[in-house]
Each structure stands twice: as structure tokens, then as C-alpha cells.
C-alpha positions in Angstrom: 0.0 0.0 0.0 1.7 3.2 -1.0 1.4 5.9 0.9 -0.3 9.6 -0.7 2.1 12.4 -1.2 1.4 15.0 1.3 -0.8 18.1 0.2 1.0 21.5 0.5 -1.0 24.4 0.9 -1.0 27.9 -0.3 -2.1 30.7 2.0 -5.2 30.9 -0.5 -5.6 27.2 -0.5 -5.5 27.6 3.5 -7.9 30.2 3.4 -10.5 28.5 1.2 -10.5 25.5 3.8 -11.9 28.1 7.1 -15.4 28.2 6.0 -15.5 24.5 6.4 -13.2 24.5 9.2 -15.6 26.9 11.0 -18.7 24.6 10.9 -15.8 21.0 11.5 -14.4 22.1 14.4 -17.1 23.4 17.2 -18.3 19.5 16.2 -15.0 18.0 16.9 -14.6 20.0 19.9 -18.5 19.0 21.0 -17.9 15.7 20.5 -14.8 15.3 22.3 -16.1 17.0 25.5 -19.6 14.9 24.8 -17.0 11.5 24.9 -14.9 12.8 28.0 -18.4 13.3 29.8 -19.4 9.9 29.1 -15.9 8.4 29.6 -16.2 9.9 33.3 -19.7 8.4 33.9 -18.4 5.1 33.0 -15.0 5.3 35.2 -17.6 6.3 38.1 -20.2 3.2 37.5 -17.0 0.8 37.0 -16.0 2.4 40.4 -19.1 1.2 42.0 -20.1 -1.5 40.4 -17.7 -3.4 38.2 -18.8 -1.5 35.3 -21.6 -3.2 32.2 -22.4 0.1 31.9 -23.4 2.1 28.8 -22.8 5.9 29.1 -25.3 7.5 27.3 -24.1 9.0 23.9 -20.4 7.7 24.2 -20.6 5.4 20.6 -21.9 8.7 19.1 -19.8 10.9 20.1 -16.7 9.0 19.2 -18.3 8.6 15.8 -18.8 12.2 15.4 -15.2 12.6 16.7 -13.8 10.1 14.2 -15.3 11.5 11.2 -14.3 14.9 12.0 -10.6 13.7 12.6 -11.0 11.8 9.6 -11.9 14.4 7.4 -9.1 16.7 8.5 -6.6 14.0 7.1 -8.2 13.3 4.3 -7.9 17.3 3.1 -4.5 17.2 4.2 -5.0 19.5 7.5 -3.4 19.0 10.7 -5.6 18.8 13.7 -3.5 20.5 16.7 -5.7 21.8 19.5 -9.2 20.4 19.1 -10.2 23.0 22.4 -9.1 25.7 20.5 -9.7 24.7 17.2 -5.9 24.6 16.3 -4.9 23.6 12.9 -1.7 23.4 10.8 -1.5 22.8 6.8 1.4 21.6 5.6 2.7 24.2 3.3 6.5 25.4 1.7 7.8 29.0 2.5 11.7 29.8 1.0 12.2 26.5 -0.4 12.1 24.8 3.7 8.7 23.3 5.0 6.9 24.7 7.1 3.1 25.0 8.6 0.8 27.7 8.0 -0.9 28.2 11.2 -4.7 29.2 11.8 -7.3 28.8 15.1 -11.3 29.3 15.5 -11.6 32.5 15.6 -9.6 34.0 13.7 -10.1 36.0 10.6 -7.6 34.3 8.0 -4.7 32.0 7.8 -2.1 35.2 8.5 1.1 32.9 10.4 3.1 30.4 9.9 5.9 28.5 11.9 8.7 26.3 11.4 8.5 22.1 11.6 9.8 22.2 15.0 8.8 25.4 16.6 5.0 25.3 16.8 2.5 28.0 18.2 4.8 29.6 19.9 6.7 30.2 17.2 4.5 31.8 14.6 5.4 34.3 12.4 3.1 36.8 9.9 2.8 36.2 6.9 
């Protein structure tokens, strides 16, 4: 099984992806918070009773998860900080890789950072 090339993104291909990512993440975020709760309902019952229990909503939540996180990877975007809605795409600046850098909120794709410096590290475009 080969394995795909990754997809390198423009700040314009970036940018075209927000609408989307504005409407994907809030889910992701949702349903990660949705499967912690359940998670923590479960722990408790195992706590007092061995467990066999079914948290409400857990099996949907970690589908809705899934999906999300699986559609991220399948358009090439980097899932970061699902909290704050935290994404990279892979992208080339000055002939060295780096990622342009975008969260929720935010009104564009304006930074980017180097492979190894992250967040912290971001830079204007």
C-alpha cells in the first residue's frame, strides 16, 4: 500500500479551507467534550459497580469525533488543539517546509511557523 504524497498548501488554498473548518471544528470540539463526559460516567459506575455500563451517547460521540478527525486528514489539514480549534496545513515557505498556522476565531490564515517550533513560534505572513 503506497502511501499519498502530502498536500502543500498555499495561504489561499488555507484560506478557502476556514469556512469548512468553522462549521468541522465546534463538532470535533462537542464531541470530544460529549465523549470525556461519558468516559467519566463510565469510570464512576466501574468504580461502584464493576462496570456493564453504557454511558449515554459515548458510541456517538466517538463517531462524530472520528469522522471529524478523519476528514481533516483526508484534506490534508493538521488537527493540533481540538479545544481551540488549532490547525496546521502543511505548506512550503523559502524552499524549507513549514506550517501555516490558523485557530477558530480567527479571521484568515495570516502565520506560519517552522517544523519544530509550533505555536509559539508563529510568524506573519
Amino acid at each position: 500500500m503506497s502511501v499519498p504524497e502530502e498536500r502543500l498548501f498555499s495561504a489561499e488554498e488555507a484560506n478557502a479551507e476556514l469556512d469548512a473548518l468553522r462549521e468541522l471544528l465546534p463538532k470535533i470540539r462537542e464531541a470530544r467534550h460529549g465523549l470525556i463526559r461519558a468516559s467519566e460516567r463510565v469510570e464512576e459506575a466501574v468504580k461502584v459497580d464493576g462496570g456493564g455500563v453504557a454511558a449515554p451517547g459515548w458510541f456517538a460521540h466517538q463517531q462524530v469525533l472520528k469522522a471529524g478527525i478523519e476528514e481533516l486528514a483526508a484534506r490534508g489539514i493538521l488537527l493540533r488543539d481540538p479545544e481551540s480549534g488549532l490547525v496546521d496545513f502543511p505548506a512550503e515557505r523559502e524552499g524549507r517546509r513549514v506550517f501555516l498556522c490558523w485557530r477558530l476565531g480567527e479571521e484568515r490564515v495570516g502565520h506560519f511557523h517552522g517544523e519544530r517550533s509550533g505555536f509559539s513560534g508563529r510568524k506573519p505572513l
